[in-house]
mmCIF file as Biopython writes it, N, C-alpha, C and O atoms, coordinates in Angstrom:
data_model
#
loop_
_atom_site.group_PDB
_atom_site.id
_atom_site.type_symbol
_atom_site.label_atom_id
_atom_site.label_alt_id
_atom_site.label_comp_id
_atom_site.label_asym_id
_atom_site.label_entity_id
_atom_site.label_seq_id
_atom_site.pdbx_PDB_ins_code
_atom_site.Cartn_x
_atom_site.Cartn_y
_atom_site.Cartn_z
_atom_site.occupancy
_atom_site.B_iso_or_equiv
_atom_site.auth_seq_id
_atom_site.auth_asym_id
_atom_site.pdbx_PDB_model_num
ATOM 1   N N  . UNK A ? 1  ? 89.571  87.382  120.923 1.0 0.0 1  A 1 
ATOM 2   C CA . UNK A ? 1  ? 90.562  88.333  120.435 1.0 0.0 1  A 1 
ATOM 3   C C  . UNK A ? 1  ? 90.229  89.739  120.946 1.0 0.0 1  A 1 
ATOM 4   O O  . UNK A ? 1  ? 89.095  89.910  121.393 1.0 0.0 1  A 1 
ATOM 5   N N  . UNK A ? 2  ? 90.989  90.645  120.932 1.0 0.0 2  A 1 
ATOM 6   C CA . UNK A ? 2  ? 91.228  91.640  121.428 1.0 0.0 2  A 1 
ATOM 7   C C  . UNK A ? 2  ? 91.485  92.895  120.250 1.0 0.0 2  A 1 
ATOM 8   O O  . UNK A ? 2  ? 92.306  92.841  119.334 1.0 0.0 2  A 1 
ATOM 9   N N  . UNK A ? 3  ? 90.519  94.061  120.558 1.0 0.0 3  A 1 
ATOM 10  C CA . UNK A ? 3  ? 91.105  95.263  119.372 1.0 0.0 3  A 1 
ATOM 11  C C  . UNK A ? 3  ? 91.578  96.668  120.441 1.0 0.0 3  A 1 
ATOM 12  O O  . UNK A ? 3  ? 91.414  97.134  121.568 1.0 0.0 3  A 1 
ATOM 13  N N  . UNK A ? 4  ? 92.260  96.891  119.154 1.0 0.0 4  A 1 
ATOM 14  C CA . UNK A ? 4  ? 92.737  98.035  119.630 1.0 0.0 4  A 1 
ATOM 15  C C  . UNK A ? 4  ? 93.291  99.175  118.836 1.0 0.0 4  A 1 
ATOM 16  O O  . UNK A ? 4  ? 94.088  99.141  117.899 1.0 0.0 4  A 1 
ATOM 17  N N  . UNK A ? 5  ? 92.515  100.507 119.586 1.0 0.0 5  A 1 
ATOM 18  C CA . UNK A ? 5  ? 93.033  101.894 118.504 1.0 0.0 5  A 1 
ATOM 19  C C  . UNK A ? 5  ? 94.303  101.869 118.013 1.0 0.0 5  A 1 
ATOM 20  O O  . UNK A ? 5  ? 95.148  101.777 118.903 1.0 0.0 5  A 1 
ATOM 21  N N  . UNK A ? 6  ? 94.958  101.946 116.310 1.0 0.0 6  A 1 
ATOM 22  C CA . UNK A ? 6  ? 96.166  102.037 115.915 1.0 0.0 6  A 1 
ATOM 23  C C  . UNK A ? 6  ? 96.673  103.494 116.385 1.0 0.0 6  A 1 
ATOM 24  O O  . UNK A ? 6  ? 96.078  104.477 115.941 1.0 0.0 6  A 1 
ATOM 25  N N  . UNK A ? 7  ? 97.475  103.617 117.042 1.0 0.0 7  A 1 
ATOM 26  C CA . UNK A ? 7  ? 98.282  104.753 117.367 1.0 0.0 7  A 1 
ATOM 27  C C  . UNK A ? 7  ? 98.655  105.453 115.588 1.0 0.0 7  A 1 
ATOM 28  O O  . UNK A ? 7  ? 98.488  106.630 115.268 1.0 0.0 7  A 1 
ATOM 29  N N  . UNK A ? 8  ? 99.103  104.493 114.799 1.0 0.0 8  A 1 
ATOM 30  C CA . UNK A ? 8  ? 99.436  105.624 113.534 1.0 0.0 8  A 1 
ATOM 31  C C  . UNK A ? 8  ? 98.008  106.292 112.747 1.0 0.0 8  A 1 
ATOM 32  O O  . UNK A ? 8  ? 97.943  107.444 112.317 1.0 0.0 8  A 1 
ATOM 33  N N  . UNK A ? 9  ? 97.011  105.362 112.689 1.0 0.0 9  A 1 
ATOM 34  C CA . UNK A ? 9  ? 96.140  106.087 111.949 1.0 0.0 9  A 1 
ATOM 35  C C  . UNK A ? 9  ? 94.454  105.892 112.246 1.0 0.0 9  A 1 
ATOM 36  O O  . UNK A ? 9  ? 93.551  105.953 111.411 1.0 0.0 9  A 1 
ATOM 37  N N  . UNK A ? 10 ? 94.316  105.576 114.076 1.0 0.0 10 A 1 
ATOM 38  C CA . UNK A ? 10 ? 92.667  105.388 114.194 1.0 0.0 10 A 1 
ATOM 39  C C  . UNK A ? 10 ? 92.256  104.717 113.790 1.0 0.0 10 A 1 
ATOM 40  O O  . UNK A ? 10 ? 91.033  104.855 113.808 1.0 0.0 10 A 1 
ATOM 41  N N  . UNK A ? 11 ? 92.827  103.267 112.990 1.0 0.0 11 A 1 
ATOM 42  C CA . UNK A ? 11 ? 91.815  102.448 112.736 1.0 0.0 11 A 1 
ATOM 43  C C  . UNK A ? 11 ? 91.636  101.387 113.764 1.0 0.0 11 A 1 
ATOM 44  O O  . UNK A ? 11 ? 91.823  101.511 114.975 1.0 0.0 11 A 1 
ATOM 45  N N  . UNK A ? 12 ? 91.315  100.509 113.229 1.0 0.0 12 A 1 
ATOM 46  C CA . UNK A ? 12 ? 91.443  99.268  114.606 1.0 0.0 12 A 1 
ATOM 47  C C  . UNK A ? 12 ? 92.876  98.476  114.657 1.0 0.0 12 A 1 
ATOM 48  O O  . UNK A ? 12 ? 93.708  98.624  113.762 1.0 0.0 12 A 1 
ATOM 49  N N  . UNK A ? 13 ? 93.075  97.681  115.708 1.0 0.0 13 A 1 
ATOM 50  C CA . UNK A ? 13 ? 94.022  96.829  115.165 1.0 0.0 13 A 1 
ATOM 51  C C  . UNK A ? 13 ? 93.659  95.302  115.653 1.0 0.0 13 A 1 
ATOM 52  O O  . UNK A ? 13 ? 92.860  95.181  116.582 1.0 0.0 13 A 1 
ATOM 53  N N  . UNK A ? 14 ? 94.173  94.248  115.103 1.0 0.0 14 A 1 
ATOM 54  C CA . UNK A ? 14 ? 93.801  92.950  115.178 1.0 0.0 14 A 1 
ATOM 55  C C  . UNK A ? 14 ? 94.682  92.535  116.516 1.0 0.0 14 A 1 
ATOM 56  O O  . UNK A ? 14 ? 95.774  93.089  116.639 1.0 0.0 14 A 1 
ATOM 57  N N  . UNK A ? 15 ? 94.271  91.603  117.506 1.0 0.0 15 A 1 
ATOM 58  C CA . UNK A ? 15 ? 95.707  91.098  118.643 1.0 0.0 15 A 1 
ATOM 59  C C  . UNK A ? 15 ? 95.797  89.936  117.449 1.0 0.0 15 A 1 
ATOM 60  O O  . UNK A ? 15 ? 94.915  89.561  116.677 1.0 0.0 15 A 1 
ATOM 61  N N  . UNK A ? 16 ? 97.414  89.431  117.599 1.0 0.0 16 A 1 
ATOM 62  C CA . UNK A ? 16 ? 98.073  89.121  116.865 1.0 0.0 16 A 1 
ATOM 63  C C  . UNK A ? 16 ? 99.081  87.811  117.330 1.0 0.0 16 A 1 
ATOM 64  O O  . UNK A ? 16 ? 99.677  86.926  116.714 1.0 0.0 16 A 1 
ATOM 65  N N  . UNK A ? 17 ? 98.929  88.197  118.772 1.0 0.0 17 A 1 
ATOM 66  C CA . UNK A ? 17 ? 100.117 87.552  119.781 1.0 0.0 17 A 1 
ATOM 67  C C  . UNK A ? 17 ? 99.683  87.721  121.015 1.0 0.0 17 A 1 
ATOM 68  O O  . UNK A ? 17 ? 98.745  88.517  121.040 1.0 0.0 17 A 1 
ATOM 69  N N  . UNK A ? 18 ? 100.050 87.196  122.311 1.0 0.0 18 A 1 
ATOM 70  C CA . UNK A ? 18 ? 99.925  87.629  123.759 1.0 0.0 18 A 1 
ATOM 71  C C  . UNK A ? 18 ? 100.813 86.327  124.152 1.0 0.0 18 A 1 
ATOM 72  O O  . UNK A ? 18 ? 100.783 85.148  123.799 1.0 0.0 18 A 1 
ATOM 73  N N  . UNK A ? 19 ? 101.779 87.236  125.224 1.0 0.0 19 A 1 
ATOM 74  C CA . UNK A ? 19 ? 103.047 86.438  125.407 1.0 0.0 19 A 1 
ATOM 75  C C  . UNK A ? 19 ? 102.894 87.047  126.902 1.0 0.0 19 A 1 
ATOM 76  O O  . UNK A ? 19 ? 101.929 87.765  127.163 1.0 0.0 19 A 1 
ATOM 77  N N  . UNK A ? 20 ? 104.053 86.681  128.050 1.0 0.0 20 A 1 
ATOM 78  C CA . UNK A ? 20 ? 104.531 87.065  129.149 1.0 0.0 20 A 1 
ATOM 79  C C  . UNK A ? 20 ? 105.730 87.738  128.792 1.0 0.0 20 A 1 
ATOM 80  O O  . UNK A ? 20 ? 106.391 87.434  127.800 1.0 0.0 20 A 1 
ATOM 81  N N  . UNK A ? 21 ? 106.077 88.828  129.741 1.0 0.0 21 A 1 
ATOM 82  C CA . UNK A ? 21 ? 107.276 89.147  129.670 1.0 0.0 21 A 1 
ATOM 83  C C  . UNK A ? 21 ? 107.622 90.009  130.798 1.0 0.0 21 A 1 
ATOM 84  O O  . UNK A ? 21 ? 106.972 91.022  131.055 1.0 0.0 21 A 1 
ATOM 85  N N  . UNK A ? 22 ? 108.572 89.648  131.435 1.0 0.0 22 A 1 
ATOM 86  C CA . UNK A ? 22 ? 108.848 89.998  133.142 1.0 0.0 22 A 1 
ATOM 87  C C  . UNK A ? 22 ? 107.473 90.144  134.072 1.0 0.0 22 A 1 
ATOM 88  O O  . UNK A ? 22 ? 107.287 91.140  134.771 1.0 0.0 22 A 1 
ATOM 89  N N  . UNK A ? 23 ? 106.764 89.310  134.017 1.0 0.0 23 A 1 
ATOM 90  C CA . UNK A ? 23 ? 105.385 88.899  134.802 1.0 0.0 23 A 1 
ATOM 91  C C  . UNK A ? 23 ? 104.383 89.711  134.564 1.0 0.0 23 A 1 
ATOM 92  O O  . UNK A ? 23 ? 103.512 90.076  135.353 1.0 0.0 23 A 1 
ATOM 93  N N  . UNK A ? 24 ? 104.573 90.083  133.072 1.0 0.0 24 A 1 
ATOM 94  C CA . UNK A ? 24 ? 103.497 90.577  132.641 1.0 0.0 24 A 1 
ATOM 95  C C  . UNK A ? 24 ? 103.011 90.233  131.679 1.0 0.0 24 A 1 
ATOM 96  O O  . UNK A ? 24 ? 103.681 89.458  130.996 1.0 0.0 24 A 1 
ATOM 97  N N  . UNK A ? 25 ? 101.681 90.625  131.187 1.0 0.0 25 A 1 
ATOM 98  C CA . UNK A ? 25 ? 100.916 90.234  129.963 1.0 0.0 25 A 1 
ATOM 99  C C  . UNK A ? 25 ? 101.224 91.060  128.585 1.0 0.0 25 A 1 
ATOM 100 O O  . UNK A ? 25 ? 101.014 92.257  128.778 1.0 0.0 25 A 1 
ATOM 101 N N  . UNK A ? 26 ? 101.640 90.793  127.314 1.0 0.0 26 A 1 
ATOM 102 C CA . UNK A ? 26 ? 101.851 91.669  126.440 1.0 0.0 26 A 1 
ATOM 103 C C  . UNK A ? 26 ? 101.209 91.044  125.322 1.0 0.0 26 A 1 
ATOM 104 O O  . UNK A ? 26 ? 101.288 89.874  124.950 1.0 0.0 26 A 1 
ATOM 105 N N  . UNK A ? 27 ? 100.410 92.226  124.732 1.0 0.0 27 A 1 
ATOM 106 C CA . UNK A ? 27 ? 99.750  91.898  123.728 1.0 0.0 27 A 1 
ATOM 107 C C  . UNK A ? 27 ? 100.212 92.223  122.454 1.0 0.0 27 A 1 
ATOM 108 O O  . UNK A ? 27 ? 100.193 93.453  122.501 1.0 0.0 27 A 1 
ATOM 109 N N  . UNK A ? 28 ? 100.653 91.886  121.237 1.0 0.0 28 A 1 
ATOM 110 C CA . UNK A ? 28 ? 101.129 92.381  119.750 1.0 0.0 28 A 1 
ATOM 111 C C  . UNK A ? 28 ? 99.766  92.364  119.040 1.0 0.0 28 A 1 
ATOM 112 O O  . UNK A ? 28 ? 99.002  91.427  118.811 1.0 0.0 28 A 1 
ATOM 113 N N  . UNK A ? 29 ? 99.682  93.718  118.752 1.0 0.0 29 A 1 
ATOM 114 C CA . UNK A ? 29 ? 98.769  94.147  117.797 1.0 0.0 29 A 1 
ATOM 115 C C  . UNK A ? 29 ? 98.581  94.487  116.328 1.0 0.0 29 A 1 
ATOM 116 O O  . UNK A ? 29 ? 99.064  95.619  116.336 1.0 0.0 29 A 1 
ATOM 117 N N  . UNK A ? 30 ? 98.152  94.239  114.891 1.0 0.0 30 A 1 
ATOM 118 C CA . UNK A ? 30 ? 98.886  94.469  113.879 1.0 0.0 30 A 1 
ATOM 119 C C  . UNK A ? 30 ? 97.469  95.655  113.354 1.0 0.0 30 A 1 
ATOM 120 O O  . UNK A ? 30 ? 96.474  95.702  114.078 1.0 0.0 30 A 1 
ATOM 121 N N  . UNK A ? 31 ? 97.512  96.197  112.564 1.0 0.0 31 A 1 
ATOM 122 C CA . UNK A ? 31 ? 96.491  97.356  111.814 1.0 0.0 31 A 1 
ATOM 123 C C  . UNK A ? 31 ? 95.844  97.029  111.030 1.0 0.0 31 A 1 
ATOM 124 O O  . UNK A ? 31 ? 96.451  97.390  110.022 1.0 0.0 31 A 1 
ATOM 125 N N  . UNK A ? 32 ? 94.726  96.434  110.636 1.0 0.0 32 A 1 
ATOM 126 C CA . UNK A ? 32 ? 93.869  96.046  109.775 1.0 0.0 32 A 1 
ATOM 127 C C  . UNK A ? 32 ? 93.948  96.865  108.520 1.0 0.0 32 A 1 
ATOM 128 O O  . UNK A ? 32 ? 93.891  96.199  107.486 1.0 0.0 32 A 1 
ATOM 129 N N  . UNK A ? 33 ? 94.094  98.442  108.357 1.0 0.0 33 A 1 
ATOM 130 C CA . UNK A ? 33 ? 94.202  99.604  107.672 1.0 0.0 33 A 1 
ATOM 131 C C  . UNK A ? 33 ? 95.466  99.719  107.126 1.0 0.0 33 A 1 
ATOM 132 O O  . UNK A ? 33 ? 95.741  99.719  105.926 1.0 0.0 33 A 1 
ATOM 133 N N  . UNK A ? 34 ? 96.171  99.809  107.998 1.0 0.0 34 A 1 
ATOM 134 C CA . UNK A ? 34 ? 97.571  100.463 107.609 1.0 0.0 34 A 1 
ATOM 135 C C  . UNK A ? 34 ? 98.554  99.841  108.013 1.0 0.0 34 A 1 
ATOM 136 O O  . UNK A ? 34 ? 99.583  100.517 108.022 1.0 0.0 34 A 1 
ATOM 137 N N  . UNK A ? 35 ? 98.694  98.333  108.515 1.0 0.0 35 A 1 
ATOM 138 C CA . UNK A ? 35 ? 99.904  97.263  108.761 1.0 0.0 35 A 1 
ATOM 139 C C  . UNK A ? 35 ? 100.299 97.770  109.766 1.0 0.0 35 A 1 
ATOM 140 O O  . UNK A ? 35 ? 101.183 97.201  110.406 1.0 0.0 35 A 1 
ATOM 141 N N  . UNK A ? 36 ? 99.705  99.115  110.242 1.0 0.0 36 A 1 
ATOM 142 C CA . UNK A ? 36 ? 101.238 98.715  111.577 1.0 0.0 36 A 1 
ATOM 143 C C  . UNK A ? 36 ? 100.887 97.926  112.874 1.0 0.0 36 A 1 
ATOM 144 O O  . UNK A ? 36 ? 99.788  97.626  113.341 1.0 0.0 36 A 1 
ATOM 145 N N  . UNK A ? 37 ? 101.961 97.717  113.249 1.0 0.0 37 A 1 
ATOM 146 C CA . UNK A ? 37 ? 102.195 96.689  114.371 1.0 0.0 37 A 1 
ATOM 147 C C  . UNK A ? 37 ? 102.568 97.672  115.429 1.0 0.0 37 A 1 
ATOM 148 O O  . UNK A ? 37 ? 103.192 98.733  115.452 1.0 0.0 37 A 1 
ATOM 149 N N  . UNK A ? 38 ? 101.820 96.761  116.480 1.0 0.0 38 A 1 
ATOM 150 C CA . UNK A ? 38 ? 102.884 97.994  118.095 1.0 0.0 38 A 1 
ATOM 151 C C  . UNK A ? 38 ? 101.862 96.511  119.414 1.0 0.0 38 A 1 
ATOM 152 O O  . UNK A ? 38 ? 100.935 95.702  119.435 1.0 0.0 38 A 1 
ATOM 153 N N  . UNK A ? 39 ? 102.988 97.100  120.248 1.0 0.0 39 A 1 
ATOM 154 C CA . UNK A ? 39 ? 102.360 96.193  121.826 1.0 0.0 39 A 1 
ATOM 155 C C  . UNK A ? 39 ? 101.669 97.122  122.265 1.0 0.0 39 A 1 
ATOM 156 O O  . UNK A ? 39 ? 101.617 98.340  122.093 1.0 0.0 39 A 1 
ATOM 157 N N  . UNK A ? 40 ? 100.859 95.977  123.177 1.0 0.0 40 A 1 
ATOM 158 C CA . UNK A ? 40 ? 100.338 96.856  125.022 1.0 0.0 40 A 1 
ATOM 159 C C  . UNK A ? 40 ? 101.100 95.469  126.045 1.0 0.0 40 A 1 
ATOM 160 O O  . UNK A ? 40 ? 101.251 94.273  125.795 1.0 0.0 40 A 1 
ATOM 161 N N  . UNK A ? 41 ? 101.467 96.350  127.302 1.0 0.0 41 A 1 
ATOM 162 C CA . UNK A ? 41 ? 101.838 95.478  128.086 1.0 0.0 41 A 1 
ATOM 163 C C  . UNK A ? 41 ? 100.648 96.076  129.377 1.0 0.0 41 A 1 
ATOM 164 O O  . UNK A ? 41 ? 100.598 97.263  129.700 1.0 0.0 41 A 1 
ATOM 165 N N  . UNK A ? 42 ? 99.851  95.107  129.927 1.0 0.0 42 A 1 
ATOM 166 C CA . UNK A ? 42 ? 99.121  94.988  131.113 1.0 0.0 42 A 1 
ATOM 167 C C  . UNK A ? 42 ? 99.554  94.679  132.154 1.0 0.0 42 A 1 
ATOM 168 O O  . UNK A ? 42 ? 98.812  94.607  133.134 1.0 0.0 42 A 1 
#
């Protein structure tokens, strides 16, 4: 699994998902802290 800085509040976030999408890699991330959710696409 994969972490990553929450854009709303610095905490971590959990990967959640990793899908393709137009030949790329996208990861869904959710907030361990504060629920929020957001992508990265690689």
């Amino acid at each position: 699994m994969i972490s990553s800085l929450c854009p709303e509040c610095d905490g971590f976030g959990e990967q959640i998902a990793k899908r393709a999408a137009d030949g790329k890699t996208v990861f869904d991330f959710e907030c361990t802290d504060c629920g929020h959710e957001w992508s990265l696409t690689l």
